[in-house]
C-alpha positions as CSV (number, residue, x, y, z in Angstrom):
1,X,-63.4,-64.3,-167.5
2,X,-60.7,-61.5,-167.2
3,X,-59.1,-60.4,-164.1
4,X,-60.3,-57.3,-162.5
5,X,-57.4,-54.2,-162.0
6,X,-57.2,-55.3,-158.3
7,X,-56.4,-58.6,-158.9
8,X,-54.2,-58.0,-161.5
9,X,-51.5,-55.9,-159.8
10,X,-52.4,-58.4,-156.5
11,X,-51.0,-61.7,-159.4
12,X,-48.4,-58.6,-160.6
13,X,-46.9,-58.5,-157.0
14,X,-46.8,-62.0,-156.5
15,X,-45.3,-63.0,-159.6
16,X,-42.3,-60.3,-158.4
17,X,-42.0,-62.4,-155.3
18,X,-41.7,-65.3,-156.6
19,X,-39.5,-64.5,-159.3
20,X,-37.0,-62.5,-156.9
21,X,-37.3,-65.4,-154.2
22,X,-36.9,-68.2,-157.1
23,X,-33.7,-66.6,-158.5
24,X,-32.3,-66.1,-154.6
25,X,-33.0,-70.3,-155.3
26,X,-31.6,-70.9,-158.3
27,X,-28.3,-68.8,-157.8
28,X,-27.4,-70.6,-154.3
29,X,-24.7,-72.7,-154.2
30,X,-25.0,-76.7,-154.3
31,X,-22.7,-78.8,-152.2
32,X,-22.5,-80.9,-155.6
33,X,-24.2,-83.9,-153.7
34,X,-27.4,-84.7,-156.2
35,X,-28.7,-88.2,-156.4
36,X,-27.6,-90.0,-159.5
37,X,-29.9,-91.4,-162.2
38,X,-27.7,-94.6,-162.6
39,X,-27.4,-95.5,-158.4
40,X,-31.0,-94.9,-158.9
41,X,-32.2,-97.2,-161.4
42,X,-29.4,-100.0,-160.0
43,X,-30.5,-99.4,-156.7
44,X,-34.3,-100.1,-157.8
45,X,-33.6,-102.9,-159.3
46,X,-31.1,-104.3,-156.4
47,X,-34.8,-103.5,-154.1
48,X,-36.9,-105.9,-156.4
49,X,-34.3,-108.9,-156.5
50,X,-33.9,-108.9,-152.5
51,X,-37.9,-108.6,-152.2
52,X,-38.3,-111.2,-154.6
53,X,-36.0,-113.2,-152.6
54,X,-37.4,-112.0,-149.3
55,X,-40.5,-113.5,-150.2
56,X,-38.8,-116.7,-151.5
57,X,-37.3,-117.1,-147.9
58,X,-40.4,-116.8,-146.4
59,X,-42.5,-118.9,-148.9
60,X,-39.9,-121.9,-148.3
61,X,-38.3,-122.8,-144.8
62,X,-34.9,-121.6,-145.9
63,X,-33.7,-118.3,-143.6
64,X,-31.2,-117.9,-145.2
65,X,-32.5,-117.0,-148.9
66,X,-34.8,-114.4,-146.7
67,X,-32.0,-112.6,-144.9
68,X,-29.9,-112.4,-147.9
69,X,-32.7,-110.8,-150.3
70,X,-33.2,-108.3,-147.0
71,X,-29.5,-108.0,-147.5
72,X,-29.3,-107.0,-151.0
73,X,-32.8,-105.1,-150.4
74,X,-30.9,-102.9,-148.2
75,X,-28.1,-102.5,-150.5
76,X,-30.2,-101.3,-153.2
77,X,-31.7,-98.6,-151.2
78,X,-28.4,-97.4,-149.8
79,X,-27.1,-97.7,-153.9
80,X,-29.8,-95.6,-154.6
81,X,-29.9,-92.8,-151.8
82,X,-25.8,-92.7,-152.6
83,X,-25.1,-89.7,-154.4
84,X,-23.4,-89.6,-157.4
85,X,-19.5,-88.1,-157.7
86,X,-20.0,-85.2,-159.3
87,X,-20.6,-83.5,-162.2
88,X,-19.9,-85.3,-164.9
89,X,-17.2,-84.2,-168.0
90,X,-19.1,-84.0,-170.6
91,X,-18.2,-83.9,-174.4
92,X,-19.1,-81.5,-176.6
93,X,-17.9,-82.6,-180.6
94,X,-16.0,-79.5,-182.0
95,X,-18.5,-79.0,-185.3
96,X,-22.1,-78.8,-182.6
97,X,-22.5,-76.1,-180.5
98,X,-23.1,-76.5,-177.4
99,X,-26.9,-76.4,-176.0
100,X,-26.2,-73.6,-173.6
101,X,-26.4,-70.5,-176.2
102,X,-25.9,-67.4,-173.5
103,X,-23.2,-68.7,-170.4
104,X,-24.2,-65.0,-168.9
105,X,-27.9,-65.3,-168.5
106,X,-29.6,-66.8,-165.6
107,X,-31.6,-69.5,-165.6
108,X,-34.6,-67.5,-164.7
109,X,-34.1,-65.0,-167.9
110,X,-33.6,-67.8,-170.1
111,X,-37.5,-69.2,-168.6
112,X,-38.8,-65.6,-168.6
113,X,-37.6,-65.8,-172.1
114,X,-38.9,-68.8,-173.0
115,X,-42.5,-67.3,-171.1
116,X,-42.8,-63.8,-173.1
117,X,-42.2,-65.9,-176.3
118,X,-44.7,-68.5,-175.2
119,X,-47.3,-65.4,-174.5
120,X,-46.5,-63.1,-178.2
121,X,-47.5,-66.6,-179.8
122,X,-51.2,-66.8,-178.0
């Protein structure tokens, strides 16, 4: 069912505001603190062991195993809310190009880009 006229400028208009709000978005500055895949996964994994030896502490009448999987359960989850150092270097071989084909572009041309080519196809 197509759109009437009316509600065809009203989706018009809001896709203006939300592309002039998005790119206010996307072209702020980061403090550079993003959470890191790797703390992430370690820190997941860090959160299973202690639960599995939380519950091992509590099945058997040993504290101790308990407080240290609460311990390490606790580590994980600080490993894993720890953010990472940074952007990474990363290396590019001399014969590829790089991924990035147009440094000047924003990233919300290269996805309008990516839509208008997405709609000629249809």
């Amino acid at each position: 069912m197509p759109l009437s006229e009316q509600e065809q400028r009203l989706l018009d208009e809001m896709e203006r505001h939300l592309m002039r709000n998005d790119a206010d978005v996307v072209s702020a500055p980061r403090d550079g603190r993003t959470l890191s895949y790797r703390n992430i996964v370690y820190g997941t994994i860090l959160v299973l062991l202690g639960l599995g030896g939380l519950i091992v502490g509590v099945s058997i009448p040993q504290v101790i195993v308990g407080v240290i999987g609460f311990v390490v359960m606790l580590g994980g989850v600080l490993l894993a809310v720890t953010p990472g150092r940074g952007p990474g270097k990363v290396r590019v071989e001399p014969d590829r190009p790089s991924r990035q084909t147009n440094n000047s572009s924003s990233f919300m041309d290269r996805m309008n880009d990516r839509w208008d080519r997405r709609q000629e196809e249809r």
